[in-house]
C-alpha positions in Angstrom: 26.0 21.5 37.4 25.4 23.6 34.3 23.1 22.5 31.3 26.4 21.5 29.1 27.3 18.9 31.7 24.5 17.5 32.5 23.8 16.9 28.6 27.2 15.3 28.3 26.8 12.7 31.1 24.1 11.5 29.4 25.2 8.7 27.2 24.5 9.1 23.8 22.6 5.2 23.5 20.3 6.4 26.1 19.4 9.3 24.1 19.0 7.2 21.2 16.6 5.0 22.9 14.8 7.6 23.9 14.6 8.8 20.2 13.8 5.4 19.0 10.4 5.8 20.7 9.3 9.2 18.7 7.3 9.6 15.5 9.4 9.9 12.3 7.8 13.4 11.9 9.6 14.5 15.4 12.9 12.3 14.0 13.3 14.5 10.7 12.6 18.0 13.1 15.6 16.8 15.0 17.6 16.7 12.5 18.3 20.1 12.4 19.1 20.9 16.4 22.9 20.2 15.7 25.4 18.9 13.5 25.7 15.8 16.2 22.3 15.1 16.2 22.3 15.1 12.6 25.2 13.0 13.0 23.3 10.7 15.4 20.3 10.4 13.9 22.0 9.2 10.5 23.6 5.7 11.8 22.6 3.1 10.5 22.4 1.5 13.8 19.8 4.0 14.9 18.0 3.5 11.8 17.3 0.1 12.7 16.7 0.4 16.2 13.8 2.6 15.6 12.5 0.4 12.6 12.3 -2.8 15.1 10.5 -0.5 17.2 8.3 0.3 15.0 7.7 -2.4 13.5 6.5 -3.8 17.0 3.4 -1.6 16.9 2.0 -1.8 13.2 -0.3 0.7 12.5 -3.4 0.8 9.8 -2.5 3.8 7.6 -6.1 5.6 6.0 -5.4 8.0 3.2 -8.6 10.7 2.2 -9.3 12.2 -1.1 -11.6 15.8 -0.7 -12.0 18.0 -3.8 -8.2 16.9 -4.9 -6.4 17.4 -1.4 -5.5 13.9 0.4 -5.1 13.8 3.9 -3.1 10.6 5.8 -4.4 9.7 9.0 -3.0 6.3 10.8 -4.4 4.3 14.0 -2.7 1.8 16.0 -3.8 -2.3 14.7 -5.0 -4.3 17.8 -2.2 -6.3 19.5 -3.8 -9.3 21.3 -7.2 -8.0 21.8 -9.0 -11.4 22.7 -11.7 -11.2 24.9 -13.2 -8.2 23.4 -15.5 -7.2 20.8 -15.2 -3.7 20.8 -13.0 -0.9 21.3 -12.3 2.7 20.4 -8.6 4.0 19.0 -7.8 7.4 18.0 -6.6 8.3 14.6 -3.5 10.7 14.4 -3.1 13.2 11.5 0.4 12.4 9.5 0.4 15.3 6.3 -1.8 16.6 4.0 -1.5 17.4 -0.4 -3.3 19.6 -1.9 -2.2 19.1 -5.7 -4.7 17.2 -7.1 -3.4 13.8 -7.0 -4.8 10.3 -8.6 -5.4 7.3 -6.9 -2.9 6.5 -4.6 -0.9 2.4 -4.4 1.4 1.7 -0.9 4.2 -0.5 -1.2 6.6 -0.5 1.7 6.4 2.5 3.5 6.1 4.7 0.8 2.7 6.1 -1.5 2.6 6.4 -4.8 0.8 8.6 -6.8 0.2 8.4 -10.5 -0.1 11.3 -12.9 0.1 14.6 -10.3 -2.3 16.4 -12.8 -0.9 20.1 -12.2 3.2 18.9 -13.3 2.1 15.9 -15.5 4.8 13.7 -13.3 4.4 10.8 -10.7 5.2 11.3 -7.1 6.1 9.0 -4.4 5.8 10.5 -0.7 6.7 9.3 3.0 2.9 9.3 4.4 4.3 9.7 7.7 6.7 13.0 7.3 4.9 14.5 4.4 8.5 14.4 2.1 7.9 13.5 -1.6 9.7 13.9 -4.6 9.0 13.5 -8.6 9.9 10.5 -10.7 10.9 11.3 -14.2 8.3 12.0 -17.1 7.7 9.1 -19.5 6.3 11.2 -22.1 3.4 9.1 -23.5 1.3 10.5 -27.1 -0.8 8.0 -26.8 -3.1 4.9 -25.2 -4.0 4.5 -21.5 -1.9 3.9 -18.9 -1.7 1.6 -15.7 0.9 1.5 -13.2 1.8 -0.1 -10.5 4.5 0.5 -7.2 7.0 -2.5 -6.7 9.7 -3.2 -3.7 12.3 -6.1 -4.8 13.5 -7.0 -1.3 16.1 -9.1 -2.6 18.0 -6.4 -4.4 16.4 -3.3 -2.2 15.0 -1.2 -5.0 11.3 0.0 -5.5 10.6 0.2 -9.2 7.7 1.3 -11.4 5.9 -1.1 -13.5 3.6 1.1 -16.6 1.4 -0.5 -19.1 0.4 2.2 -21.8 -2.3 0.3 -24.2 -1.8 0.6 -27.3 -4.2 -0.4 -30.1 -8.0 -1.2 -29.2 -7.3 -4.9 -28.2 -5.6 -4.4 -25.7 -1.8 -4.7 -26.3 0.4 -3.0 -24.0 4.0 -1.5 -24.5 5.8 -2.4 -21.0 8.2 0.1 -19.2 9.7 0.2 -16.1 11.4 2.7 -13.7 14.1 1.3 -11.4 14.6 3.7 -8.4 18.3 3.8 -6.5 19.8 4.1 -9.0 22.6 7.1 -10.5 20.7 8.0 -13.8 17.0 6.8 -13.6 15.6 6.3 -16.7 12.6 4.4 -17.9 13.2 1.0 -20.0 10.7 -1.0 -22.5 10.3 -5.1 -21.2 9.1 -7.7 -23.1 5.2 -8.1 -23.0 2.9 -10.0 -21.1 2.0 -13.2 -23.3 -1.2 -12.8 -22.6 -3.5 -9.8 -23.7 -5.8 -9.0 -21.4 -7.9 -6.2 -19.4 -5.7 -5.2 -16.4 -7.8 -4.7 -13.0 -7.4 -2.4 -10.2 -7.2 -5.1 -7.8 -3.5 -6.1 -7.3 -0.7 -7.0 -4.5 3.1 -7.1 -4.7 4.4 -10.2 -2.2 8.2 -11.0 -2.1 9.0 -9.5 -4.9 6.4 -10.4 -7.2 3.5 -8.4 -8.6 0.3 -10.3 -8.6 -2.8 -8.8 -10.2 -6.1 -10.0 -11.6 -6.7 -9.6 -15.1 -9.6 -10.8 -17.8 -8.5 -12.5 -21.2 -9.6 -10.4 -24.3 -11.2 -13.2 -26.0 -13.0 -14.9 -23.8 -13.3 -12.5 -20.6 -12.0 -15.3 -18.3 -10.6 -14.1 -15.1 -6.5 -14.8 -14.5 -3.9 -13.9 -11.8 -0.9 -12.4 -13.6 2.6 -12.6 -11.8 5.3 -10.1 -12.8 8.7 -10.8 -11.0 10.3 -7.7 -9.8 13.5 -8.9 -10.6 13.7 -11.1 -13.4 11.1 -8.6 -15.2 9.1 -11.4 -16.1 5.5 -12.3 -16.6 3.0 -15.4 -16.0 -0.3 -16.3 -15.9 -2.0 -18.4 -13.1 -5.1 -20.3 -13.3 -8.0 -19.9 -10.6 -10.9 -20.7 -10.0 -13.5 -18.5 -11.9 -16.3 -18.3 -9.2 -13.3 -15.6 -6.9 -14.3 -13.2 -9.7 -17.9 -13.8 -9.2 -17.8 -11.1 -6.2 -17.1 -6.8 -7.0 -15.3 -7.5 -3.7 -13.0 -9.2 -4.5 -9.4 -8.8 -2.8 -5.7 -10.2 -3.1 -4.0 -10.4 0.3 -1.0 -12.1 2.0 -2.1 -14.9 3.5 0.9 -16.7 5.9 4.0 -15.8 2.9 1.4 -16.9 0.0 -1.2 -15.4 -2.5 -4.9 -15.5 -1.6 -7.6 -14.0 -2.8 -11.2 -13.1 -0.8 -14.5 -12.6 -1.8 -17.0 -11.0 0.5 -20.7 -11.8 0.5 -23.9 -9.9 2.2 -26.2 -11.4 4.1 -29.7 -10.6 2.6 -30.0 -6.9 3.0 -27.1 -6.1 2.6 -25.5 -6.7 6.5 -24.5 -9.1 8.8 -23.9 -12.2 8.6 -20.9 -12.0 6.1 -19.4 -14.4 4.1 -15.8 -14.9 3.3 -14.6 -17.0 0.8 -11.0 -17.3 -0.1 -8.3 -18.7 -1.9 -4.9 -19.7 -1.1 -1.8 -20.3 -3.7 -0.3 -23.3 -2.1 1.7 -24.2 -4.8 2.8 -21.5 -7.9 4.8 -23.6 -10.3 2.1 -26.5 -10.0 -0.9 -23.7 -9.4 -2.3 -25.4 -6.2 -5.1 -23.5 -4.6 -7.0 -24.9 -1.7 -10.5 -22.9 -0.6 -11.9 -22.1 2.7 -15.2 -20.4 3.8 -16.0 -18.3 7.1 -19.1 -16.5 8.7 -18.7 -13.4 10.1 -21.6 -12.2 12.8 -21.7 -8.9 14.6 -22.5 -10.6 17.9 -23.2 -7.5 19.9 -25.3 -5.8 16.7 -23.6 -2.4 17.3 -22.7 -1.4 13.7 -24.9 -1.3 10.7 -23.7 -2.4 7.3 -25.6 -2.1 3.8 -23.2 -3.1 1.1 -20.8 -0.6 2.3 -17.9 -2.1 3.4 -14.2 -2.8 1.4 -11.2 -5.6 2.7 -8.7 -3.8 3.4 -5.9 -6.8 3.4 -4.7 -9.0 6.3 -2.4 -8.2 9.0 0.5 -9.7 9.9 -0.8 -11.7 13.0 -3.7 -13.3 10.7 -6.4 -10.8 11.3 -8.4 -9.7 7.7 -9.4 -5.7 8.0 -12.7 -4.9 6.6 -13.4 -1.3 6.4 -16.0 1.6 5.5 -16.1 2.4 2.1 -17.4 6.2 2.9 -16.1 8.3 6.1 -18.9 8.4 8.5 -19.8 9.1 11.7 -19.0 6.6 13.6 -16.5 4.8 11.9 -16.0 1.5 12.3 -13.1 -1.4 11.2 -13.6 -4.7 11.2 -10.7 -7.5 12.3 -11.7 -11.2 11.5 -9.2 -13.4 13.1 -9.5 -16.7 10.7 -8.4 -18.9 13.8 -10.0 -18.0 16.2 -13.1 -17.4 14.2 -13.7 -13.9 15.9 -14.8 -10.1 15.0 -13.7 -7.3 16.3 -15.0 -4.1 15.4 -13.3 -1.0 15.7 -14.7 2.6 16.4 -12.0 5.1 15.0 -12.2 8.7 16.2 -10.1 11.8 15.1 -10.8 12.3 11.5 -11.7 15.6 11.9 -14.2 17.7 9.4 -14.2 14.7 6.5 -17.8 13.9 5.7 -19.6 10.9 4.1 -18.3 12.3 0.5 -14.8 11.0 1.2 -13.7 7.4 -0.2 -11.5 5.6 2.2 -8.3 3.9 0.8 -6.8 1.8 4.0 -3.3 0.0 4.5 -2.5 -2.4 6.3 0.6 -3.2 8.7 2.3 0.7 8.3 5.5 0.7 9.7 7.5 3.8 9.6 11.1 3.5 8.6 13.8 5.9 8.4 15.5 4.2 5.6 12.4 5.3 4.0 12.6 9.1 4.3 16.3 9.1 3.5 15.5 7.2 0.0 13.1 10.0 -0.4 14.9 12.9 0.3 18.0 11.3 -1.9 15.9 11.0 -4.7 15.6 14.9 -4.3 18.8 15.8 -3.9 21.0 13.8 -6.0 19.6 11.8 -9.3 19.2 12.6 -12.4 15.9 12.3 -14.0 16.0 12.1 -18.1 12.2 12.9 -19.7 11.3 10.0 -22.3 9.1 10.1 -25.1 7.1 7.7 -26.6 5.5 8.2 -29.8 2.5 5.8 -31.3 3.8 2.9 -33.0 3.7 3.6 -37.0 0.8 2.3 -38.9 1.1 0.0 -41.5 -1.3 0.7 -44.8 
């Protein structure tokens, strides 16, 4: 039997099974072996055989910033690991850019990058297959900026929330950058009602933006909620003593909003406390509180102040991590129910010293749909550079 019949006997929903089980990295390469596999690897069927694949082994995605290059490393989450305290997994190396990037947000598969210094333009990338391509300018004269990455899974877009500040008080003009679309042009939103100080601590949950700001006038912490797709704003009420902490984190907690604190013991280690909050309610603003204790029990790792939460996973577990790459390095899984820590030795990161900030992500799943959104942006829209000049002065 010659190659070409032994290729053809094989059915084609066996090969894509096969496939399903592969890296994305390995699924764009294959792309390009024949028109059929190109063919094959673009149904839609495929597409979401390999995302329920994938999204069976969630991975924790780390991203490295060295002298303006960022390098993506991810390592598999632990699936059941009860009964253990300790283990060792293996980080594998994704992509690497060297274009001196700003700090990077994650929503959904993709990474977002805001202001790519060298071409003055944001970028969103697939951290898994290295593909990235340039949102349009918004051309600002003047004020600071914060932005923020948004998925509406209702409608299936990811848009771009920007705040530019615009007078010393605080007020912000609004725009926003819907992606999907034919002509993709930024749009000015009504404002927040409230002027406040916009943190760097924020979340986006079911197609809402939650992020923690301070009022202006009296320095009071808030939760603000933007709706991705009403383009809405409001302010939530909590509890001022969750801004009492440096540490403090949003995550999803079970489909709601909470927010966790981490305290030291004295000296900086173990044991840790976690405090955290939970949005039971949002129109009524109902928050209930819990507290948890955190021991090393087998005193392997040493902590001084230097760890970060990462976010919780999926299956309940929060992710504490090193703020600093270091040799060893360890991750941290606190399962609330079961009141147990895990600590995780990760290995493979290569030549990155202590000089390198971590920035971690939870539950990374790759997605095909992903990298063709990506390389559609590339290929087909329409970008339209805006400009925005201060707002006149009046004498």
């Amino acid at each position: 039997m010659n190659r070409e019949e032994n290729s053809d006997s094989i059915p084609i929903d066996l090969i894509l099974e096969i496939l399903s089980r592969l890296p994305a990295k390995s699924i764009t390469r294959f792309h390009c072996v024949s028109k059929l596999w190109g063919s094959m690897l673009c149904r839609p069927y495929f597409n979401e055989l390999f995302l329920t694949i994938s999204s069976a082994r969630p991975r924790l995605l780390f991203a490295f910033s060295k002298h303006g290059e960022w390098r993506f490393f991810s390592s598999p989450q632990p699936q059941n690991p009860y009964g253990k305290s300790s283990f060792v997994a293996t980080a594998d190396f994704h992509t690497k850019f060297s274009q001196n990037l700003n700090i990077c947000n994650y929503t959904s598969g993709l990474v977002y990058f805001s202001a790519m210094w060298i071409t003055k333009a944001d970028v969103i990338c697939n951290p898994s297959t290295g593909h990235y391509a340039m949102l349009p300018k918004l051309l600002l004269t003047y004020g600071e900026t914060r932005s923020f990455f948004l998925f509406d899974p209702v409608g299936k877009q990811f848009k771009v929330l920007l705040m530019n500040k615009i007078n010393n008080n605080e007020k912000k003009d609004i725009h926003i950058l819907t992606l999907g679309t034919r002509k993709v042009r930024w749009r000015k939103i009504q404002q927040c009602p409230l002027i406040h100080i916009v943190s760097h601590e924020w979340i986006c949950i079911n197609g809402a933006l939650y992020y923690i700001a301070y009022n202006i006038d009296d320095f009071l912490g808030y939760i603000v909620c933007f709706d991705v797709r009403s383009e809405k704003f409001k302010c939530l009420n909590l509890n001022q003593d969750c801004f009492s902490e440096r540490s403090t984190k949003l995550i999803y907690y079970k489909g709601k909003l909470g927010v966790v604190n981490l305290k030291y013991a004295h000296g900086g280690g173990f044991p840790l406390k976690l405090c955290m909050w939970v949005l039971e309610d949002v129109e009524k603003q109902e928050w209930t509180t819990s507290v948890y204790t955190l021991r090393d029990e087998d005193r392997v790792v040493k902590v001084y102040y230097d760890l970060f939460i990462v976010g919780m996973t999926a299956t309940g577990e929060i992710v504490l991590a090193k703020k600093k790459v270091c040799k060893p390095f360890y991750v941290f899984y606190f399962n609330l129910e079961r009141n147990t820590l895990l600590s995780v030795e990760i290995q493979g990161f290569g030549e990155y010293q202590s000089c390198c900030s971590v920035h971690a992500f939870v539950d990374h799943v790759e997605d095909l749909n992903v990298y063709a959104f990506v390389e559609h942006m590339k290929k087909t829209y329409e970008y339209d550079a805006t400009s925005i000049s201060p707002p006149e002065q009046k004498l």
